[in-house]
C-alpha angles and dihedrals in degrees: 000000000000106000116180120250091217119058121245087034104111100091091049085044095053094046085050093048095047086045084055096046098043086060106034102042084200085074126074131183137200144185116224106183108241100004106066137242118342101207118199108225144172106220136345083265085080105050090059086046076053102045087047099044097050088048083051113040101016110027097236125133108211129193113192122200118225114295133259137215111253113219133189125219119216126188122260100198141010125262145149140205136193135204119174130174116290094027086120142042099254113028115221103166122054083215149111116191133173120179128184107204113199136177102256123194127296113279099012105108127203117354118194119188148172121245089171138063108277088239097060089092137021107267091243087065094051097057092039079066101046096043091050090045092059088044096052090045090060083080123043130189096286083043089258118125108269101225132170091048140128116220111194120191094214097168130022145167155181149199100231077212119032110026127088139180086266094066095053093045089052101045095037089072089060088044100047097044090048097063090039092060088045086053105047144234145222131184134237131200122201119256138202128222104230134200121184123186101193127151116274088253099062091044096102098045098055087038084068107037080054095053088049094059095050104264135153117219111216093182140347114183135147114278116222089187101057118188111263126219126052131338085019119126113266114256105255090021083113090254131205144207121199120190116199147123130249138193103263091230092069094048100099100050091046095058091035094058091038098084090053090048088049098029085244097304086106113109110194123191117190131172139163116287108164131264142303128197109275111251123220119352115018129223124241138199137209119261121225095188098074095251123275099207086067099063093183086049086040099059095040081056090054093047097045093043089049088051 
């Protein structure tokens, strides 16, 4: 989360951190309603090339709290779910939306597709759908994006008179997450591959602290090629050399807590390797879109953002 230094920033700050995303796509920026601007990041590194780059080119002085782990939410089932004009008692929306979520392929992101004959519905609604379809799956269930899926419109429906592509963009977010919930979701945290050279002595210890932070040894032998300059283990020291992969939200404290374990002769190598469902109790974030799945909440949200 980026807060201004200065009070009454956060406006100028926003605008600086949506110029910068919109030209570095490792950068991603979001608005939380009275806390401030959630930034999407890769490394602490970054944050201090931010905090630098928004004093120099923009003016703005930026503090940012301690990160958090991003996680991504894919579905576990199929479903669908429908909702036309006159369902209810009072219609709000001119609409009639039915939407079929699906799981899609590893690595594909978000499909929308058309189950229905494109003239069934003036372009502009149908874009109204899809674009509001993209917008609602940047926050799952558990307020995570939903990503890997296939969202199918299967029914539609319009007033010729009455409906416009407001009324799409507004009712597709109840549909979609409806059929979402009924779905399914479960939510993945990044993880790092990891690769440790330490002296045979000090094997058990790190083993363990491993362990402790939730990671899976893949191999831990004796290297005969240990890694040369300072901070290496010595040649003849019985060295190791341990392969895994570890949450990336233990990363940090698993690197900071090495050199005491080695007394400093630990060389630790991490990088990015995907994603893996998230075990015991699972992270949430808070939504900004007034959440669909609360019709009563969603509706206020509707009301307070049209004023």
């Amino acid at each position: 989360m980026a807060v201004p230094r200065e009070p009454g920033h956060g406006h100028r700050l926003h605008a600086a951190l949506t110029a910068l995303a919109d030209q570095d796509p490792l950068i991603g920026a979001r608005t939380v309603p009275g806390r401030g601007t959630a930034v999407l990041l890769y490394g602490e590194v970054q944050k201090e090339v931010i905090a630098a780059t928004l004093s120099r080119e923009f003016g703005v002085e930026v503090a940012f709290e301690p990160s958090r782990v991003h996680c991504l939410e894919r579905l576990v089932g199929r479903a669908k779910a429908y909702e036309g004009m006159g369902d209810r008692e009072e219609t709000l929306f001119w609409a009639s939306v039915g939407l079929r979520v699906e799981p899609g392929e590893p690595g594909s992101g978000v499909s929308y597709r058309l189950g229905v004959e494109l003239g069934w519905l003036p372009l502009a609604f149908h874009r109204a759908v899809e674009s509001a379809v993209r917008d609602t799956l940047e926050q799952g269930p558990h307020g995570w994006p939903v990503t890997d899926c296939v969202v199918t419109l299967y029914r539609c429906g319009f007033n010729s008179v009455l409906s416009t592509a407001a009324d799409f963009r507004r009712l597709t977010p109840l549909v979609l997450m409806r059929a979402v919930a009924e779905a399914g979701c479960r939510v993945y945290e990044p993880y790092h591959a990891l690769e440790v050279e330490l002296p045979q002595a000090d094997l058990p210890a790190v083993l363990a602290l491993l362990a402790a932070r939730g990671a899976e040894i893949v191999e831990s032998d004796p290297d005969a090629t240990v890694t040369g300059g300072a901070g290496a283990v010595a040649a003849g020291a019985g060295a190791w050399r341990v392969r895994g992969a570890l949450p990336a939200r233990a990363v940090d404290a698993v690197q900071r807590r090495l050199p005491g374990l080695t007394g400093g002769e630990g060389v630790w190598w991490s990088r990015p390797s995907g994603d893996r469902a998230v075990t015991g109790a699972v992270p949430r974030r808070a939504r900004t879109d007034g959440d669909p799945l609360e019709r009563a909440a969603y509706l206020r949200h509707l009301s307070q953002r049209e004023r």
